[in-house]
TORNU-267847 format. One record per residue (C-alpha): residue number from 1; x negated, y, z negated. Coordinates in steps of 0.001 Angstrom, whole numbers, plus 500000, padded with zeros to 6 digits. Each point is the difference from the previous one (the first is absolute). Layout:
+-----+--------+--------+--------+
|  nr |      x |      y |      z |
+-----+--------+--------+--------+
| NUM |      X |      Y |      Z |
...
+-----+--------+--------+--------+
This chain:
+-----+--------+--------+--------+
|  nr |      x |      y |      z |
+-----+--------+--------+--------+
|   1 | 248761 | 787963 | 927132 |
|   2 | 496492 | 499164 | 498752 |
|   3 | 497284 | 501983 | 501919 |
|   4 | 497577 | 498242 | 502264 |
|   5 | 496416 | 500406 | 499331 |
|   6 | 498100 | 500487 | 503188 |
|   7 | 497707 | 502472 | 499711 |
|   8 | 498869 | 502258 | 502950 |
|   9 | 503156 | 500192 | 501451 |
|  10 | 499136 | 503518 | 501680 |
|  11 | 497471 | 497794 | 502226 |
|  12 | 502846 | 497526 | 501359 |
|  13 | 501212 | 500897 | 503426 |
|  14 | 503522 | 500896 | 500257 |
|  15 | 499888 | 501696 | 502942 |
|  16 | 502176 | 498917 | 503593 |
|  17 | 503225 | 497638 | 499368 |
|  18 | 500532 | 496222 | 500975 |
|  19 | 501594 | 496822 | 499557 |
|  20 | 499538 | 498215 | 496462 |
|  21 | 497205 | 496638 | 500688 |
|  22 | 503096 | 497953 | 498254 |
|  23 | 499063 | 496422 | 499608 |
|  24 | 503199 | 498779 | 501174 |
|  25 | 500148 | 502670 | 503504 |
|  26 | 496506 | 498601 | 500518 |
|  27 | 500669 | 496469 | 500032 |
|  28 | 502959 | 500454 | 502418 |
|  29 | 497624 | 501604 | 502128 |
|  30 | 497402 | 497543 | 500049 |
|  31 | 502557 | 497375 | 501375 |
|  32 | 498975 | 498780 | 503746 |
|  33 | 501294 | 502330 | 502910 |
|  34 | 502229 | 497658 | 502390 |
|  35 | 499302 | 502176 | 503619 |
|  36 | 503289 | 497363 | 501364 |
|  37 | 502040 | 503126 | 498268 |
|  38 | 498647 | 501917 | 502972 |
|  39 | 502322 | 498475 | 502458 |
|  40 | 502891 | 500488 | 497619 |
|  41 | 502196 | 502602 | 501964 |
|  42 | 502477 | 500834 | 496968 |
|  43 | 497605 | 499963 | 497421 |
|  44 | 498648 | 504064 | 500144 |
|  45 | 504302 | 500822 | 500127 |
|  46 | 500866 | 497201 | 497032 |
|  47 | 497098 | 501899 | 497799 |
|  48 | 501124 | 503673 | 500429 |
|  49 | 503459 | 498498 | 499127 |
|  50 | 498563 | 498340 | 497201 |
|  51 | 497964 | 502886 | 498568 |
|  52 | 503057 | 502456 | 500572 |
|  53 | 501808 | 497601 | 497466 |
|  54 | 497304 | 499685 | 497526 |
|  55 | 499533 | 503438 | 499499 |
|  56 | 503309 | 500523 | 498622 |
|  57 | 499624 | 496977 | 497672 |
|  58 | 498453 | 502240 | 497850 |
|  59 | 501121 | 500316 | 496577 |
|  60 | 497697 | 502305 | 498917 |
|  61 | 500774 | 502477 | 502632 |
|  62 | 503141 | 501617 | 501561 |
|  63 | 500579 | 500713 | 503369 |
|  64 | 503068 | 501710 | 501216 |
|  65 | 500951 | 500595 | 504224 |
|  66 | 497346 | 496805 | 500964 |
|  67 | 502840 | 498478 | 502011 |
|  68 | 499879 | 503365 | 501891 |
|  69 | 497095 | 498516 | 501636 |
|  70 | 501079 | 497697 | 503075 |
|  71 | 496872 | 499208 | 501776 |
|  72 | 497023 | 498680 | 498487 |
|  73 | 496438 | 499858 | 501619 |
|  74 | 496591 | 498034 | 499127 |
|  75 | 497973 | 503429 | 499827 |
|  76 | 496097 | 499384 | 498534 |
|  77 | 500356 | 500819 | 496537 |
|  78 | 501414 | 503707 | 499504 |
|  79 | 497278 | 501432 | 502717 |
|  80 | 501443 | 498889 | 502926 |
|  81 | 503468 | 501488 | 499443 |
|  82 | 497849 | 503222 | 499249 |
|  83 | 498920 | 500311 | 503239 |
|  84 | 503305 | 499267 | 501578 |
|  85 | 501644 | 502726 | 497915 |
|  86 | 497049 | 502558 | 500831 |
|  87 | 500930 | 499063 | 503553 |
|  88 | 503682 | 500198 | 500299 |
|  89 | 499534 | 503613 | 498547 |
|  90 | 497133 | 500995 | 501485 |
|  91 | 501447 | 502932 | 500678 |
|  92 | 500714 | 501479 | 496440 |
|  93 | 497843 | 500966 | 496811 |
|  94 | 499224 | 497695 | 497802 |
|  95 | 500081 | 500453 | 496388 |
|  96 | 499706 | 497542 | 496777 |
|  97 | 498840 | 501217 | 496362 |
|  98 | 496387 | 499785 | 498728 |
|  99 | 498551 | 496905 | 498587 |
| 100 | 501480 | 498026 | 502880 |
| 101 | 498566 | 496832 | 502144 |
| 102 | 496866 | 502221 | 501617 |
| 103 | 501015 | 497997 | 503188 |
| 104 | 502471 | 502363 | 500649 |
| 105 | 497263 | 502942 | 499903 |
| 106 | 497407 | 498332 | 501903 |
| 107 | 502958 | 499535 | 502735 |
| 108 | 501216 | 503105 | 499700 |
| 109 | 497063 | 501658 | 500193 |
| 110 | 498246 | 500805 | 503187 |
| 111 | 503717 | 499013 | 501878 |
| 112 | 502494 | 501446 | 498287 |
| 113 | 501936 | 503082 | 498422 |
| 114 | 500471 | 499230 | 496361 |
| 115 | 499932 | 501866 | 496740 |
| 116 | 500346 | 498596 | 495811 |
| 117 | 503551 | 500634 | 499075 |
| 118 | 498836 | 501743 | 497187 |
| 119 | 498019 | 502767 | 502610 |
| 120 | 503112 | 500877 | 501697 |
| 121 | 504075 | 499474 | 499954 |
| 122 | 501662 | 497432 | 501668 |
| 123 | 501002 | 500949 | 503406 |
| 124 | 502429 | 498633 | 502870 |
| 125 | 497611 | 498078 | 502613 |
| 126 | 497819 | 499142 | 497264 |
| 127 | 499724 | 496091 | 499168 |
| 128 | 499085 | 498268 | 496762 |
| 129 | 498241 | 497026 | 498503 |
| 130 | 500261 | 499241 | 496401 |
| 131 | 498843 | 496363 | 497847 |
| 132 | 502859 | 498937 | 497486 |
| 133 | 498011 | 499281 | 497929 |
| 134 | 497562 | 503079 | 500817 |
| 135 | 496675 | 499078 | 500702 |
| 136 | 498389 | 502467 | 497329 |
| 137 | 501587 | 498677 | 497002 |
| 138 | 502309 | 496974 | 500811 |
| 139 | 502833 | 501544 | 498492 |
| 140 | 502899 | 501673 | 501984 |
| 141 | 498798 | 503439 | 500890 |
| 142 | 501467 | 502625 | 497836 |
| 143 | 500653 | 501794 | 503655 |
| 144 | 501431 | 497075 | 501476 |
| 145 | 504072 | 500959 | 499810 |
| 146 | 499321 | 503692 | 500937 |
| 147 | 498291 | 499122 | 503213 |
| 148 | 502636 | 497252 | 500803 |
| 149 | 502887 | 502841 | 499052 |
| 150 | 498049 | 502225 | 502657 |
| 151 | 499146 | 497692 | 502295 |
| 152 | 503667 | 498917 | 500135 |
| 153 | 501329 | 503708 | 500235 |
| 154 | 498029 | 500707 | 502972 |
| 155 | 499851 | 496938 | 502169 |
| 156 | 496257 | 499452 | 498745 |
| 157 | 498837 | 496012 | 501025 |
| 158 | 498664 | 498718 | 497485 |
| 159 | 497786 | 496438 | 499381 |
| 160 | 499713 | 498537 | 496508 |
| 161 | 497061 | 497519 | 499457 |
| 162 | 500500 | 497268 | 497559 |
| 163 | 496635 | 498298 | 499830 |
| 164 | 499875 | 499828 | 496652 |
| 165 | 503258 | 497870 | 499596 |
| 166 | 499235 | 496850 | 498720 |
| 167 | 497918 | 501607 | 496947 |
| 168 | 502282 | 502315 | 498452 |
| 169 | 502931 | 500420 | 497781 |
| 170 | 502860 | 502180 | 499153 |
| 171 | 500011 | 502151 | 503517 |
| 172 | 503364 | 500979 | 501166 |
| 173 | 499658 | 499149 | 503809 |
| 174 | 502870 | 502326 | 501382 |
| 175 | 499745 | 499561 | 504053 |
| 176 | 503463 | 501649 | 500300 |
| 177 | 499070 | 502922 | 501694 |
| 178 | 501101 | 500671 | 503588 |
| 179 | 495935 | 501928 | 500186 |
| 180 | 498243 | 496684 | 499387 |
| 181 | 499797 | 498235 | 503540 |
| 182 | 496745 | 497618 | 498860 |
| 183 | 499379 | 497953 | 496854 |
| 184 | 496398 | 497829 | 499993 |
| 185 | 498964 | 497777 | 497785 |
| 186 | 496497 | 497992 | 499531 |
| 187 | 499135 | 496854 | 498214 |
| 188 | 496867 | 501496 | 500303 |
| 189 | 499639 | 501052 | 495890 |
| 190 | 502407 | 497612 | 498767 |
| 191 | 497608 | 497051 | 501242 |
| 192 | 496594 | 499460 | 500886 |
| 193 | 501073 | 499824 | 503485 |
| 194 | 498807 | 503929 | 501095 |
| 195 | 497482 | 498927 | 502908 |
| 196 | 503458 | 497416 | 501275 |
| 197 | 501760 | 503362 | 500720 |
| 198 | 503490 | 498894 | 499008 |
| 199 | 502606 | 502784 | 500346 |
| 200 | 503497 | 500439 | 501058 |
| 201 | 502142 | 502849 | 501251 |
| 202 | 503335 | 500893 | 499483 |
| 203 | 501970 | 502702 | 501958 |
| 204 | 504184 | 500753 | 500889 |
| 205 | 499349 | 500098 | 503578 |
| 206 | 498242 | 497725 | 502676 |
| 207 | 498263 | 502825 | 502128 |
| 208 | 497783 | 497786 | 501650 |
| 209 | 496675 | 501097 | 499184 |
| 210 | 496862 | 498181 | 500684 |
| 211 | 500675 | 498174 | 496202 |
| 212 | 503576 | 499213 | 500949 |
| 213 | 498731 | 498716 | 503798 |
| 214 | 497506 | 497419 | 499016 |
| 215 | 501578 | 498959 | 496972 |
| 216 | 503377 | 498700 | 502553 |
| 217 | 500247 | 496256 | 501193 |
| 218 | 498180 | 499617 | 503380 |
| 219 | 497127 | 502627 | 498837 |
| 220 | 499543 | 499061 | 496476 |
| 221 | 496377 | 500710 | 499298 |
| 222 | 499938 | 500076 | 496922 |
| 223 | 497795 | 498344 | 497480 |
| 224 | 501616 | 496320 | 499307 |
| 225 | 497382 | 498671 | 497780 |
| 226 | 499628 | 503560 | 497656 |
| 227 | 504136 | 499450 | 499908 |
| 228 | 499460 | 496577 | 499158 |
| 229 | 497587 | 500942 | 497218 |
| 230 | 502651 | 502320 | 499365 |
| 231 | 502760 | 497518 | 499171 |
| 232 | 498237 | 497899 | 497827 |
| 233 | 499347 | 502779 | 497497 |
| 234 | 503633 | 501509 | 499903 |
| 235 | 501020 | 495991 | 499688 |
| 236 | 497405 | 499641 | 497168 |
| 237 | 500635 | 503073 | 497877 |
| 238 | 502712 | 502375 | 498883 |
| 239 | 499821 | 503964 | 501170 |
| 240 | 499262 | 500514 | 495931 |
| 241 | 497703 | 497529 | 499187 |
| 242 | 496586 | 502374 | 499849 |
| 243 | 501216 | 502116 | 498224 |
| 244 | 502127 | 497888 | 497484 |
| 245 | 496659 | 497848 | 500047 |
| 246 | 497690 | 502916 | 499551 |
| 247 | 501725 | 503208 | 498026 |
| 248 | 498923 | 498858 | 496424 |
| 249 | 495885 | 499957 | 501487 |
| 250 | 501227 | 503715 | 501884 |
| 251 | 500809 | 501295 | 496305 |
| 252 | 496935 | 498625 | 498680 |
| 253 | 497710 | 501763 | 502752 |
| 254 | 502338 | 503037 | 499599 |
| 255 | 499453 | 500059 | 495559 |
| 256 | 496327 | 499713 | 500980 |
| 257 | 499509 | 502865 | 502656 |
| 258 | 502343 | 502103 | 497743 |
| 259 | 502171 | 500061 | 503275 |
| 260 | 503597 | 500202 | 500794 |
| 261 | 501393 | 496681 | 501421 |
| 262 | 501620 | 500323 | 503406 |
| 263 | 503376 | 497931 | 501694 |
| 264 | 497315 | 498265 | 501934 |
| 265 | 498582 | 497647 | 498533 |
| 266 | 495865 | 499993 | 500241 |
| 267 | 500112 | 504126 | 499618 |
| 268 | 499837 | 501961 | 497409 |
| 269 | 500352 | 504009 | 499809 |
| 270 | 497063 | 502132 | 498632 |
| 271 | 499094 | 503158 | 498771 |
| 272 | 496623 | 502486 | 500845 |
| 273 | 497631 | 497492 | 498517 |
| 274 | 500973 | 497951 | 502905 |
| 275 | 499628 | 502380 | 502274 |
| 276 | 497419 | 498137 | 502646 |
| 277 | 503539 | 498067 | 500656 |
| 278 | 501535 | 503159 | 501683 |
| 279 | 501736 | 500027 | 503039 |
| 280 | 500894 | 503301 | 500185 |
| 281 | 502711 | 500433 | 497366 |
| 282 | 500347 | 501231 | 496457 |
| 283 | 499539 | 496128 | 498489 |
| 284 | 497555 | 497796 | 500935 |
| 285 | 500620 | 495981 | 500605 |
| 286 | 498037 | 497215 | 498815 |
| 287 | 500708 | 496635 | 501839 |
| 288 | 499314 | 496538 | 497636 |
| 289 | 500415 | 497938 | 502589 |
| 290 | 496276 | 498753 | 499568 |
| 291 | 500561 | 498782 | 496325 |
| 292 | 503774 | 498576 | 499432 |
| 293 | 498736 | 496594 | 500559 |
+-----+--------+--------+--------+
């Protein structure tokens, strides 16, 4: 691969992660909004359905147990099904590894019990939160089957957060664990759709929380024209097309930072020279999202 010549490249900003500025993405989202979509009673239900589907049209990707999930919920983005998990175990300590989404910290934080699970062993009444792919690196954490082992070995709920499906490759999605009782993904990274809040929630069981009660025919409040917004880009694009579109620029940026390439697709893995990236783990992570274009 013949090495780019930008020079500088310490100044560039690879901090934060988010969506690709594809030309194509951007053009379906400059199309006109039609608000008549807002009287459309089946439209939030035909969309989860929808998504749900086009998630496992990946070819990239495996899942394994996703028709373990019955019920599926419009949540916004990933966040939203956060806070519903932080609720329905309120009662319990919460615990994900280091170098996660800081949103579960900032939650956590002044209302909760929670620990790192790297501070202290897994524990019955404990409950978990952990992003296939992990937020830190966008790889599968090297953790990940040991916690779900434990977690499944002492009746330990667990939520995994997919948000950045849609721009990675070669992650085993195994869901077949009786531990896991919420799955959440986001379009949220795959398109530039973050501030549209597009999410969905899958779970076994229909326990009627405040997610579950207003996404139901009669209440359904729920964001039609987000959905709608939604629809067009799971109509428009494959759950691989950013990063078949975009992993030969990811190498490029990875030969020229002298960084490891990651399974997502705009990240790539560095060492102590990067070390202003840090988030609290032993690699640091530089996002290109700025620069694929």
């Amino acid at each position: 691969m013949k090495q780019m010549n930008i020079p500088n490249i310490e100044n560039f900003d690879f901090s934060a992660a988010a969506s690709i500025q594809d030309s194509k993405a951007l053009a379906v989202l400059s199309a006109p909004v039609d608000t008549s979509v807002l009287n459309d009673v089946e439209l939030v239900e035909d969309f989860v359905q929808q998504y749900k589907y086009w998630i496992s049209t990946s070819t990239n990707n495996k899942f394994i147990g996703l028709d373990n999930y019955q019920y599926a919920c419009y949540s916004a983005a990933t966040s939203e099904a956060f806070d519903k998990f932080y609720m329905k175990n309120s009662n319990k300590r919460f615990r994900c590894f280091r170098g996660e989404y800081i949103y579960h910290k900032i939650a956590w934080r002044d209302k909760f019990n929670w620990a790192y699970i790297e501070d202290d062993e897994l524990r019955t009444g404990d409950a978990v939160i952990i992003s296939l792919p992990f937020a830190d690196t966008g790889n599968k954490h090297i953790g990940h089957d040991e916690v779900l082992d434990t977690c499944e070995r002492l009746g330990i709920p667990v939520l995994i957060d997919c948000c950045y499906f849609g721009v990675c490759s070669d992650i085993e999605f195994n869901l077949d664990y009786k531990c896991i009782t919420d799955v959440a993904f986001s379009l949220s990274k795959a398109f530039p759709v973050a501030h549209a809040r597009i999410g969905l929630r899958l779970t076994k069981e229909d326990n009627d929380d405040t997610l579950f009660a207003y996404n139901k025919p009669g209440l359904m409040y729920t964001n039609r024209l987000t959905a709608s917004l939604g629809k067009r880009f799971i109509a428009e694009f494959s759950p691989d097309y950013m990063y078949n579109t975009y992993r030969e620029k990811q190498l490029e940026y990875c030969q020229l930072t002298s960084t490891t390439p990651s399974n997502t697709v705009f990240f790539g893995i560095g060492d102590e020279k990067w070390q202003k990236y840090n988030r609290g783990t032993d690699t640091n992570r530089l996002s290109f999202h700025r620069y694929l274009t």
